[in-house]
C-alpha positions as CSV (number, residue, x, y, z in Angstrom):
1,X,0.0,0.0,0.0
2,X,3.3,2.1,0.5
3,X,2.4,3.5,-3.7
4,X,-1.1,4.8,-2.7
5,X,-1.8,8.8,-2.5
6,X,-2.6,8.9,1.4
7,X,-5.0,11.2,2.8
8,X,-4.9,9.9,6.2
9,X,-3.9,6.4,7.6
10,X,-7.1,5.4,6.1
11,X,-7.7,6.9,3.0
12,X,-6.1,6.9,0.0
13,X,-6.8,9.6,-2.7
14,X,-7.7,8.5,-6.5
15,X,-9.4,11.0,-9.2
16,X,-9.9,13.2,-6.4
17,X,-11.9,10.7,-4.3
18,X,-11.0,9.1,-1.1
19,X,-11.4,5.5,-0.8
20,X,-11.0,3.5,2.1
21,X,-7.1,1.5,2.9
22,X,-7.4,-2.3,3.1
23,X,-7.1,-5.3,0.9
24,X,-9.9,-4.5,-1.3
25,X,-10.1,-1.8,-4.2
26,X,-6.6,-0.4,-5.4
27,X,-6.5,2.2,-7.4
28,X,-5.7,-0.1,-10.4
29,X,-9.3,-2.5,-9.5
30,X,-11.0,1.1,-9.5
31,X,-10.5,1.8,-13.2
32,X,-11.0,-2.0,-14.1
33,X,-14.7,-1.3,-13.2
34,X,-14.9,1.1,-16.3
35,X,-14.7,-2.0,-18.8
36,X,-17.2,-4.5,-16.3
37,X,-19.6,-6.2,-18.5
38,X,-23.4,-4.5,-17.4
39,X,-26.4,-5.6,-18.6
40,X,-29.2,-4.1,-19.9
41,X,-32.0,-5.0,-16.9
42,X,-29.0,-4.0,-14.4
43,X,-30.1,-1.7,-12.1
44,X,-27.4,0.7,-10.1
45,X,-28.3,2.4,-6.6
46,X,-25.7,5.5,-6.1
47,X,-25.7,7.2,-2.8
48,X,-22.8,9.5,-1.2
49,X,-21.9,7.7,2.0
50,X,-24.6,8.0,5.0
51,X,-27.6,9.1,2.8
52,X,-30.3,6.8,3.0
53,X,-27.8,3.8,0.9
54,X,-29.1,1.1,3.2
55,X,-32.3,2.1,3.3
56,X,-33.0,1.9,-0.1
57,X,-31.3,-1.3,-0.4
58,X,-34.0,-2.5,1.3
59,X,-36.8,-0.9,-1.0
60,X,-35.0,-2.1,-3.9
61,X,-34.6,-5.4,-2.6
62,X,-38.4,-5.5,-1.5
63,X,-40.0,-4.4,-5.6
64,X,-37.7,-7.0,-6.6
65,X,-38.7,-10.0,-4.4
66,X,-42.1,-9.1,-5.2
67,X,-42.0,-9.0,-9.1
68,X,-39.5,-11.4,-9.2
69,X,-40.1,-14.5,-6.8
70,X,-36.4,-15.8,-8.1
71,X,-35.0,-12.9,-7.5
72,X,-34.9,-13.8,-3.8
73,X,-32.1,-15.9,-2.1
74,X,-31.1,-16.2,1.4
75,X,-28.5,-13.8,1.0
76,X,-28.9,-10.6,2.8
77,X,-29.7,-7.5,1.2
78,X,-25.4,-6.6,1.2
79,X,-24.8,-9.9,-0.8
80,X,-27.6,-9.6,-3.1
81,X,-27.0,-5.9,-3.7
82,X,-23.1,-5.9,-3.7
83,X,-21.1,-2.7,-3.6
84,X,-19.0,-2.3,-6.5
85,X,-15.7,-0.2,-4.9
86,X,-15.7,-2.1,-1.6
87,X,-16.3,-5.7,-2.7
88,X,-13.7,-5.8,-5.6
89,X,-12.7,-8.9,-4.4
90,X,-15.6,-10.7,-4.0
91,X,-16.6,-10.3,-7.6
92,X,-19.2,-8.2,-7.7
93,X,-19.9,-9.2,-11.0
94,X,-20.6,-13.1,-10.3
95,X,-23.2,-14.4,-11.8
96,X,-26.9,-13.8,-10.2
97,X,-30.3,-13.7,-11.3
98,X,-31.5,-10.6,-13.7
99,X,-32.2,-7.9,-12.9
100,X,-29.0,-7.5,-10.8
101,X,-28.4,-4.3,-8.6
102,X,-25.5,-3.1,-7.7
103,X,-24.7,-0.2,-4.9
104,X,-22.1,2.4,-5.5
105,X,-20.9,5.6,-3.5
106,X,-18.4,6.5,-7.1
107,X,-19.1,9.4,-8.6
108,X,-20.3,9.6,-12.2
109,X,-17.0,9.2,-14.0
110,X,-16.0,6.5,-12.1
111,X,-18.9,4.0,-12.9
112,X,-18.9,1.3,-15.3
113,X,-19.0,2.7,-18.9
114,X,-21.8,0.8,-19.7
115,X,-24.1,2.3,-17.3
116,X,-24.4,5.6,-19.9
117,X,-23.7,3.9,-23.2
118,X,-26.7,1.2,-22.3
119,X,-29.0,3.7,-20.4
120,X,-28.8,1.6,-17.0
121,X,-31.5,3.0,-14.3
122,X,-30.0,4.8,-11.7
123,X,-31.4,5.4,-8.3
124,X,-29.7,8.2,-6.5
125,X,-30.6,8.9,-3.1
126,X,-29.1,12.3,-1.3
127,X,-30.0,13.8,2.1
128,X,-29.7,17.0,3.6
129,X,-25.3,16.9,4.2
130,X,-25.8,18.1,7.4
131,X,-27.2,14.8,8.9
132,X,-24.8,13.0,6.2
133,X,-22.0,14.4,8.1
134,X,-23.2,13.6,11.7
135,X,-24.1,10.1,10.0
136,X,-20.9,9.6,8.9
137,X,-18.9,10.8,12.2
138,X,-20.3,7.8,14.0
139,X,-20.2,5.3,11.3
140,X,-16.5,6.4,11.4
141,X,-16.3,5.4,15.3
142,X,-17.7,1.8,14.0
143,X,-16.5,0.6,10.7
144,X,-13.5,-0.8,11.0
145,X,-11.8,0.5,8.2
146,X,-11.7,3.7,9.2
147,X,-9.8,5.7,11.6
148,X,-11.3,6.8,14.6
149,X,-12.1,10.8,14.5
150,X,-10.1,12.9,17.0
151,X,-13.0,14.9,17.7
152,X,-16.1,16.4,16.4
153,X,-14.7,19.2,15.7
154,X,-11.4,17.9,13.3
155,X,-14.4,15.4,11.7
156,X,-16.3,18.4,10.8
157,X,-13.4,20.7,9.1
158,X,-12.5,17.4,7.1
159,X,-16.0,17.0,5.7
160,X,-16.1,20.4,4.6
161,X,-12.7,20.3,3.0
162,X,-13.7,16.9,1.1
163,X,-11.4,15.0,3.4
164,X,-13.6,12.4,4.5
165,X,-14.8,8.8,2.7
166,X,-15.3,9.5,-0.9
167,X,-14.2,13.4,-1.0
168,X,-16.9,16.3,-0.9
169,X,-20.3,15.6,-0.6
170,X,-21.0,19.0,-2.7
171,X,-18.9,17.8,-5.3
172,X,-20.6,14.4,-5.4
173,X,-24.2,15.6,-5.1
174,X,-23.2,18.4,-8.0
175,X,-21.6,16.1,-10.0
176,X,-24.9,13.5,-10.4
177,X,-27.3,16.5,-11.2
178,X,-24.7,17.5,-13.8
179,X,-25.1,14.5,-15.4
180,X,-28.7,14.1,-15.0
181,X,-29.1,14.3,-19.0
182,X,-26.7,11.8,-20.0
183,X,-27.5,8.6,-17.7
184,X,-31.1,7.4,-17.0
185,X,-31.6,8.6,-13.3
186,X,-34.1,9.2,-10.2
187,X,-33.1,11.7,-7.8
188,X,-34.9,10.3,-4.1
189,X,-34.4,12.9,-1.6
190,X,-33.7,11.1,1.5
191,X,-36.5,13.5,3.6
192,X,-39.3,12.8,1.2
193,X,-38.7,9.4,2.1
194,X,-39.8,9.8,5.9
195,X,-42.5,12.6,4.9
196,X,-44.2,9.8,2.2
197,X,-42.1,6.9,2.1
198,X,-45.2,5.1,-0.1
199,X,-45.5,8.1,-2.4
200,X,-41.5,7.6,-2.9
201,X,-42.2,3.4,-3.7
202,X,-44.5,4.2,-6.1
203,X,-42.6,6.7,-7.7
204,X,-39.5,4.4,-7.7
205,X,-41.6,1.6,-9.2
206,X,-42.7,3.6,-12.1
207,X,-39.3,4.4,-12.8
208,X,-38.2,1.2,-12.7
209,X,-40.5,-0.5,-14.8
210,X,-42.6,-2.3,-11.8
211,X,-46.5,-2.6,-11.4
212,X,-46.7,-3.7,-8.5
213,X,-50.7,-4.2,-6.8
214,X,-51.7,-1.5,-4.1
215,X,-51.0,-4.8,-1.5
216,X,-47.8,-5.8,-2.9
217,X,-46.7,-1.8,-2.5
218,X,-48.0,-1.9,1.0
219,X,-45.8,-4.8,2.1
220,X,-42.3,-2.6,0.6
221,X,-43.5,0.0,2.9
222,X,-44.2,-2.0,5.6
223,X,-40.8,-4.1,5.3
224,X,-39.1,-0.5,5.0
225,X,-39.7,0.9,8.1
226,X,-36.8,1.6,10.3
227,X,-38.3,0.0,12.6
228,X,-38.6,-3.2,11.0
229,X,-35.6,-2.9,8.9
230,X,-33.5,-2.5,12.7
231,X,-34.9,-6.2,13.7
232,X,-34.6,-7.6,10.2
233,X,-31.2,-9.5,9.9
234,X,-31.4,-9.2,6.0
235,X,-31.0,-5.7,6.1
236,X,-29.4,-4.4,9.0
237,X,-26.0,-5.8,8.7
238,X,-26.0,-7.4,12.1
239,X,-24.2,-10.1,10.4
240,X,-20.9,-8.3,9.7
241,X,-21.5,-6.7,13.4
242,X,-21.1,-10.2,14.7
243,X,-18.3,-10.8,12.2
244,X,-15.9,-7.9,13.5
245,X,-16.4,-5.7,10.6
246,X,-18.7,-3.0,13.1
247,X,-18.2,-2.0,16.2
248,X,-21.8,-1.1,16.6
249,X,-24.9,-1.9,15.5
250,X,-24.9,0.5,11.8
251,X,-28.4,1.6,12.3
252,X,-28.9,4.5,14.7
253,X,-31.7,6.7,14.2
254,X,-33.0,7.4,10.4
255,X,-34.3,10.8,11.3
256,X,-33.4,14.2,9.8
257,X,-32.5,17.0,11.9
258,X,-29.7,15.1,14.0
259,X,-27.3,17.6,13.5
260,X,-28.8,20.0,15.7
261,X,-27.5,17.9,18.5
262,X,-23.8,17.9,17.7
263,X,-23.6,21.4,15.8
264,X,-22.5,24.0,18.0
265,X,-24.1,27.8,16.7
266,X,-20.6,28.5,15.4
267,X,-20.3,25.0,13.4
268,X,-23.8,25.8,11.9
269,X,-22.7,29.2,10.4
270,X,-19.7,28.1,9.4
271,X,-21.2,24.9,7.9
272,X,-24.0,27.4,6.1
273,X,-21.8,29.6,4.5
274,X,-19.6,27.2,2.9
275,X,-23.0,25.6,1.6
276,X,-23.7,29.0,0.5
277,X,-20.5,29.3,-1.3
278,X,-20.8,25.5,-2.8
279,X,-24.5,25.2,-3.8
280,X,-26.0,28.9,-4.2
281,X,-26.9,28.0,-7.8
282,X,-27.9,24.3,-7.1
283,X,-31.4,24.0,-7.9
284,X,-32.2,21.2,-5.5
285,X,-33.4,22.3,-1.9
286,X,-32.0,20.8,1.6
287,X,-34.9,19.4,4.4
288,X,-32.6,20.7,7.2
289,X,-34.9,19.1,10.0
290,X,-38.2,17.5,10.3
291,X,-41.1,17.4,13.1
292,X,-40.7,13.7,13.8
């Protein structure tokens, strides 16, 4: 790992993006991914990290297993929705029943080639960066892989200099509705999910292709509740918990708003007018908090 463009102990720095160090996904396995073979019914869900990628996992996995009763193995949702940059090794690309999904926190450039040339549906699912941030400060306390944060404080100056997993968050979220014309893609606000997460399934479903019957839409929802999804071993990786890979359990709360118990007033207006700066000609509006 000595040849890699550090960023920290944990991260190493490629096209501008900051992956995580381990024996997974070298900079040379990256740019393999631009020639993997995609097919036509392949389906890719694209999330920054921490903003709502589990979640819709879940959804995804639900339309399928309801359209298609093959679809479904006893796999959890990880395995049957693998993630392209992380699980290099494990082949990603093995063979598994159409439609296969595949999860992804690369930024446009970085996908498979095949995903613009062929018109693959893309699902991308962005939250308000606020809560991403506070997300990702405690998934950084238990995912192995990454270093521990000294404090909130150093956490927070890294996210807004792009520092953290997979670079800036502005760049990332500017980057996808940049290229909202030339790849076949459904912007899910993470928020709209909790105000009407059936109005979001049925909106997702058209995209994709999937008639589902008013009862088969109800049962998504209903397997899609954070509440269930917390209990429900398919999708709440308890299984890597158990395996060492977590130091906690990776669900915590699903709510939006969270940030407003770790920001102080002075983080907030600093965190505001760099968002100023970044997005002030970005179309898409942030849900900065939500009466739960």
């Amino acid at each position: 790992m000595d040849s890699l463009d550090l960023v920290s102990p944990d991260l190493f720095r490629h096209k501008g993006r900051n992956f995580v160090v381990n024996d997974k996904g070298r900079p040379e396995d990256l740019d393999a991914l631009l020639h993997a073979d995609i097919r036509p019914t392949d389906i890719f869900l694209v999330t920054y990290p921490k903003s709502g990628t589990v979640w819709m996992q879940q959804i995804l996995a639900q339309i399928m297993e309801a359209v298609h009763p093959e679809w479904a193995q006893n796999g959890t949702n990880r395995v049957q929705v693998p993630c392209l940059e992380i699980r290099i090794a494990d082949d990603p690309f093995r063979e598994r029943p159409d439609p296969r999904i595949f999860r992804s926190h690369l930024p446009p450039d970085m996908l498979p080639l095949g995903v613009k040339e062929k018109q693959i549906k893309v699902v991308y699912v962005w939250r308000n960066p606020k809560d991403v941030l506070v997300s990702l400060y405690y998934f950084a306390h238990s995912w192995v892989f990454l270093e521990t944060p000294q404090s909130f404080e150093d956490f927070f100056q890294r996210f807004l200099d792009g520092n953290t997993y997979m670079g800036s968050w502005f760049d990332h979220v500017r980057e996808y509705y940049a290229a909202r014309d030339q790849l076949n893609i459904h912007f899910v606000q993470y928020e709209n999910m909790l105000k009407d997460l059936r109005g979001e399934v049925v909106k997702i479903c058209a995209f994709l292709g999937k008639d589902l019957t008013d009862e088969a839409i109800d049962h998504v929802v209903e397997m899609s509740t954070f509440k269930n999804m917390k209990t429900n071993p398919k999708a709440n990786y308890k299984d890597l918990v158990e395996t060492s890979h977590y130091k906690t359990n990776t669900m915590r709360k699903g709510v939006a708003g969270d940030w407003k118990n770790l920001f102080t007033v002075a983080q907030n207006e600093r965190f505001d007018k760099v968002f100023k700066e970044k997005m002030s000609d970005f179309p898409l509006t942030c849900t900065w908090e939500m009466t739960q």
